[in-house]
C-alpha positions in Angstrom: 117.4 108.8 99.3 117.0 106.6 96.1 114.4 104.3 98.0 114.2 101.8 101.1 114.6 98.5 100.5 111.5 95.8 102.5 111.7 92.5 103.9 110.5 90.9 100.3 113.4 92.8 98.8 111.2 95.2 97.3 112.3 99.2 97.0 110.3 101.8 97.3 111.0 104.8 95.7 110.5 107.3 98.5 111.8 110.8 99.2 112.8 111.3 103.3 111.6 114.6 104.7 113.9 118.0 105.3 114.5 120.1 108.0 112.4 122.7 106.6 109.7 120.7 106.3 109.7 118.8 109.2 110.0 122.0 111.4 106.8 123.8 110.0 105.2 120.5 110.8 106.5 120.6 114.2 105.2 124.0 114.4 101.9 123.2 113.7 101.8 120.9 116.3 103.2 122.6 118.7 100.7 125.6 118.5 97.7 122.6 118.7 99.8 121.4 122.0 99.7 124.9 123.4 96.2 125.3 122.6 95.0 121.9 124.4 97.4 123.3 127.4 95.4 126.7 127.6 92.1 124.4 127.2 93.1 122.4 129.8 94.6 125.5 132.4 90.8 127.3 131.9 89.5 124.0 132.9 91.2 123.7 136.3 90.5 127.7 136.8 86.6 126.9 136.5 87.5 123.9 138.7 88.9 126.6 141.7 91.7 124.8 142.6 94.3 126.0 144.5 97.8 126.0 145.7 99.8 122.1 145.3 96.7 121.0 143.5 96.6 123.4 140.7 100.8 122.9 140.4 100.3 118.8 140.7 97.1 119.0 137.9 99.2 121.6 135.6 102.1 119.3 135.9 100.4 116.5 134.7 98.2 118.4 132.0 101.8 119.7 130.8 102.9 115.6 130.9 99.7 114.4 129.0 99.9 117.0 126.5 103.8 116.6 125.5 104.5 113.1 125.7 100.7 111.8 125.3 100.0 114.0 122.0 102.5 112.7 119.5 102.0 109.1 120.5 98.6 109.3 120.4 98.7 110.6 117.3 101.4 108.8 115.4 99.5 105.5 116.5 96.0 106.7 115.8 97.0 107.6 112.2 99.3 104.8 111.0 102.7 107.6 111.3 101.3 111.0 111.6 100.2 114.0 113.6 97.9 116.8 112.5 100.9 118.7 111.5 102.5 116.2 109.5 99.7 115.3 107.3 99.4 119.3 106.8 102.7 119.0 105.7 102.1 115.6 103.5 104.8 113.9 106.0 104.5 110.5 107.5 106.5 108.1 109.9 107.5 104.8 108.6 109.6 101.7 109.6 113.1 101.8 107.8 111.9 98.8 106.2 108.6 100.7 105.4 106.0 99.3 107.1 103.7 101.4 109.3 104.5 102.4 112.7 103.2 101.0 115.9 102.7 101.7 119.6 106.4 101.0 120.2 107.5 103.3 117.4 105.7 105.9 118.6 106.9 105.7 122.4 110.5 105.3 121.1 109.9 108.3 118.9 108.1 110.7 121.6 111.4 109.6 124.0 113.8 110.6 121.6 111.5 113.9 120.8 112.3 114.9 124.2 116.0 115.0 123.7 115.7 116.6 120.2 113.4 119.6 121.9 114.6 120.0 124.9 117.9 119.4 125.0 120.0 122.8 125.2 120.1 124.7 122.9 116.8 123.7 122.2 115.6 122.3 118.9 119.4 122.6 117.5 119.6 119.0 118.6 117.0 117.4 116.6 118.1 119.5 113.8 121.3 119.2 113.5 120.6 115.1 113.7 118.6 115.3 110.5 121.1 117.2 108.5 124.1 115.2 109.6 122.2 111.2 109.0 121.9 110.3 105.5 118.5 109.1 106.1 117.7 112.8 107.8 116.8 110.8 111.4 116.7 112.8 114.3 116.9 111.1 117.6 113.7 109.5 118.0 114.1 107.8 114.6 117.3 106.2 115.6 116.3 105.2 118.4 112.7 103.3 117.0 114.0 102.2 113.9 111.9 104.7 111.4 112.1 107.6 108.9 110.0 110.5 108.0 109.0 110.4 104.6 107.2 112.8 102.0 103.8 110.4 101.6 103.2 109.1 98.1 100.6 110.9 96.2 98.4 108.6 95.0 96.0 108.0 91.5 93.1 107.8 92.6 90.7 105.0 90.8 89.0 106.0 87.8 85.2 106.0 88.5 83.4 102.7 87.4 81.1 103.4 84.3 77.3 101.9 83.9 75.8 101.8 80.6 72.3 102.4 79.6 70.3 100.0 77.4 69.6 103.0 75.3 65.5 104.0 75.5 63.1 101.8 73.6 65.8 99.3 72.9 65.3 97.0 76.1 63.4 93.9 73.7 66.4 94.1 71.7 69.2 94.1 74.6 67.4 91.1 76.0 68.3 89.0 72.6 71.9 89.1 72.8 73.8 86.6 74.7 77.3 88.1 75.5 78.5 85.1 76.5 81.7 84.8 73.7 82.6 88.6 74.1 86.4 88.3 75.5 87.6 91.0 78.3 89.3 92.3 75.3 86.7 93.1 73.1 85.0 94.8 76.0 87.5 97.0 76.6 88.0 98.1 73.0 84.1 98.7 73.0 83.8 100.7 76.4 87.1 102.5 75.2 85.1 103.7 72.2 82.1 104.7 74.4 84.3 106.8 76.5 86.1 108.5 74.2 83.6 108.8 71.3 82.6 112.4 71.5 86.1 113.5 70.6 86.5 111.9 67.3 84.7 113.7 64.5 81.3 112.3 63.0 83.0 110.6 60.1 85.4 108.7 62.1 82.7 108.0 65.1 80.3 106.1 62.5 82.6 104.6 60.6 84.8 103.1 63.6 81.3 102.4 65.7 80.0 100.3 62.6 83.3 98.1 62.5 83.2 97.5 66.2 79.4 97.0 65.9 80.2 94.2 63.1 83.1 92.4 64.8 80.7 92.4 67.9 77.8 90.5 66.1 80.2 88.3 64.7 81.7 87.3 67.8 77.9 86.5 69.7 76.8 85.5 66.4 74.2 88.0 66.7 71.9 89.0 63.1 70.6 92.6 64.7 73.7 94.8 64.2 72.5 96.0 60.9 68.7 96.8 62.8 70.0 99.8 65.1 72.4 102.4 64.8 75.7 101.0 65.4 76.4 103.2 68.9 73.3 102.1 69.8 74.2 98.7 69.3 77.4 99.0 70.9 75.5 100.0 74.4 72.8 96.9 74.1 76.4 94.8 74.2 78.0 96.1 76.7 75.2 96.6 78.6 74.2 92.9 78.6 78.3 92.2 79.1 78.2 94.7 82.2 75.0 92.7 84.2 76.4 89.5 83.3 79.5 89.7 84.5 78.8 92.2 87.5 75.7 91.1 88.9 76.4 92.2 92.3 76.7 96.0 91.3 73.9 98.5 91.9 73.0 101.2 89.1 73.5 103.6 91.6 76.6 103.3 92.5 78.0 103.3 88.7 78.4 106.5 86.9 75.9 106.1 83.9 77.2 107.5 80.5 74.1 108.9 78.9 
């Protein structure tokens, strides 16, 4: 599937699920269904009933469990069940939006056929393979698709720099004010990445940023400090100025 297209006209590059791994998913859950099942049968035993009420509870436990366990699910975690987030699976809208109750009842109705039709499970199986959007029953009957779910990038972790030690008195004199987003990216790039270059290149590239720095805050001190040292008064300044709201804490301090 080369993608699905939303209401906005956006597509989304997505990649439907297979029968292979859409069974083992199923599998999964299936053995948490039993297990809930044999929960729920040593519960009535402890109970002691007997006779029609132990058939009438079982009956319903059986019920609950089937029907009640993928919907729950499926709701619960915005298109998936225990098995197929095991399996990095999840339901979605054809258009790609997240599933709701509805979806999820139309779903667990059309499960039924694709289980326990006879033969059983050949149903459901032989749906996927022959749709070109590998639905089995359920999903044609609520509108969705399984899909593999996106891996995502996470965020890179936010960075606080240090005023470096002794240098507070001197941080306090700059005004970063005139430094552009773009000049404090360049700078924090540089603090990031300065332990690869070699000592040379590190002073060297640290005293021209240092120098464009003063020039731009129209700041005399550059040549009073080491350049790096310089460098973190700047963009330490830049960093409380423009994030006030930001706790120490929660930043990752480069030391």
């Amino acid at each position: 599937m080369e993608g699905i297209v939303t209401p906005e006209a956006v597509v989304l590059d997505v990649q439907t699920a297979g029968v292979a791994s859409r069974v083992f998913a199923g599998i999964i859950d299936l053995l948490i269904q039993l297990g809930i099942l044999l929960v729920g049968s040593m519960m009535l035993a402890v109970l002691g009933l007997t006779g029609t009420s132990t058939r009438l509870f079982t009956t319903l436990l059986f019920a609950a469990v089937i029907m009640g366990y993928p919907v729950i699910s499926e709701t619960l975690m915005r298109g998936r069940t225990i098995g197929k987030r095991a399996m990095g699976l999840r339901a979605v809208t054809v258009e790609g939006a997240p599933i709701r109750l509805r979806h999820a009842l139309l779903r667990m109705m059309g499960g039924l056929v694709d289980r326990f039709l006879p033969p059983l499970g050949v149903t459901g199986m032989l749906f996927v393979l022959g749709t070109s959007r590998h639905q089995r029953v359920g999903d044609l009957l609520a509108g969705t698709i399984v899909i593999r779910d996106p891996e995502r990038t996470p965020l890179p972790a936010a960075v606080w720099f240090p005023v470096p030690p002794g240098c507070e008195a001197f941080a306090a004199t700059i005004d970063p004010t005139a430094m552009t987003d773009q000049q404090y990216t360049v700078i924090r790039s540089f603090l990031m990445r300065n332990r690869e270059l070699s000592v040379d290149a590190r002073f060297a590239l640290a005293t021209d940023l240092a120098q464009r720095a003063a020039t731009t805050l129209r700041h005399a001190g550059a040549t009073t400090v080491h350049p790096e040292a310089y460098l973190l008064c700047v963009i330490s300044r830049y960093q409380r100025r423009n994030f006030p709201n930001y706790q120490p804490s929660a930043w990752q301090a480069n030391s």
